[in-house]
N, C-alpha and C positions, 0 to 999 in steps of 0.2 A: 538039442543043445540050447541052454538060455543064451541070449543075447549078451555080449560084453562091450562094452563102448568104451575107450577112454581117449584123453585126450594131451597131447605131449609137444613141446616146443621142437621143431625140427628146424630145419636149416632156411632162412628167410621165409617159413612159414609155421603153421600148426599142422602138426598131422592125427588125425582121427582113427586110430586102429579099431577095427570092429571084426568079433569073432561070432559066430553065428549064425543063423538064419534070420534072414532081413523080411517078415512078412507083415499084414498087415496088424497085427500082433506087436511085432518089435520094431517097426519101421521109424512112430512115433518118438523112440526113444533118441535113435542116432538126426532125426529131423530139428530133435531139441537143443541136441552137445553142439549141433554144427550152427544153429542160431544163435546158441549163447557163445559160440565162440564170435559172431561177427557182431551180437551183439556190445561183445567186449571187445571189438576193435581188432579182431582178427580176418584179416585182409584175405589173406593169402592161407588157402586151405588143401590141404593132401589127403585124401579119405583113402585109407588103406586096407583092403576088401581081399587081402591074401589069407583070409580065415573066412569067407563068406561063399558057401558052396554052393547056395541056393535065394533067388531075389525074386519077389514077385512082383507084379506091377505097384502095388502102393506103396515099396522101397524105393523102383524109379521114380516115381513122381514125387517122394522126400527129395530126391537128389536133385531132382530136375528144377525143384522149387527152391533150393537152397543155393544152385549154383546161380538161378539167375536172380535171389537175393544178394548172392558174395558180387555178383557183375553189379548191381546196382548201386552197391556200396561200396565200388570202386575197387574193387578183391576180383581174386581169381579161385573155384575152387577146380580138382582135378583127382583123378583117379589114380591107386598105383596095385599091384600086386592085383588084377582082377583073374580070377580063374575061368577057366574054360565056358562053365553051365553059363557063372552070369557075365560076359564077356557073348554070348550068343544073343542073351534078353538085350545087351545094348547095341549089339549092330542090331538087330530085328528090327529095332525100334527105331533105329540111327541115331540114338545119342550120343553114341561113340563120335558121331560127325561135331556134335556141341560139345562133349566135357574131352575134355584131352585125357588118354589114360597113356600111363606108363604101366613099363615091366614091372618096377619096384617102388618102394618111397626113394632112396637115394637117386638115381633118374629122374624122377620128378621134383625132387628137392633142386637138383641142378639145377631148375628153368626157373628158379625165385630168384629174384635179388634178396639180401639181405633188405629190410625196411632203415634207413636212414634212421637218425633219435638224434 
């Protein structure tokens, strides 16, 4: 299955839905949508992996590289909808212990403030 990435305003953040297989292949692709999201000033990020049945290591380390870009730009990114396989590759690895994953996007949306304007 090719990769699909897009990206949609959610509830005090962006949420990144991605359909697919996250490998070193298409990893590149969701490493891209999610920097151009903070570099447009999006803080606060949901990547929503409820269509991603399989992640290889150079997926993790798109994510691992991006959330501690969103932390350093004063953002939070976070996980929602992870399935079984890749919900294994993160506790293995204990990133589960660094990126917060939610059940769903709405669960995760709850833990945003809306952003002030």
């Amino acid at each position: 299955m090719d990769l699909q990435v897009s990206a949609r305003p959610g509830r005090g953040c962006a949420v990144v839905e991605v359909q697919g297989d996250l490998d070193m292949a298409t990893s590149p692709r969701l490493r891209d949508t999610l920097q151009k999201l903070v570099d447009a000033g999006d803080r606060q990020v949901v990547v929503d992996l409820a269509g991603v049945a399989f992640m290889d290591s150079s997926a993790l380390g798109a994510l691992v590289v991006m959330f501690k870009s969103s932390r350093e730009a004063g953002g939070r990114l976070s996980l929602a909808g992870v399935q079984p396989a890749v919900r294994r590759v993160l506790n293995i690895t204990s990133v589960d212990r660094v990126i917060d994953i939610y059940d769903d996007v709405p669960g995760a949306e709850a833990t945003y403030r809306p952003s002030a304007v």
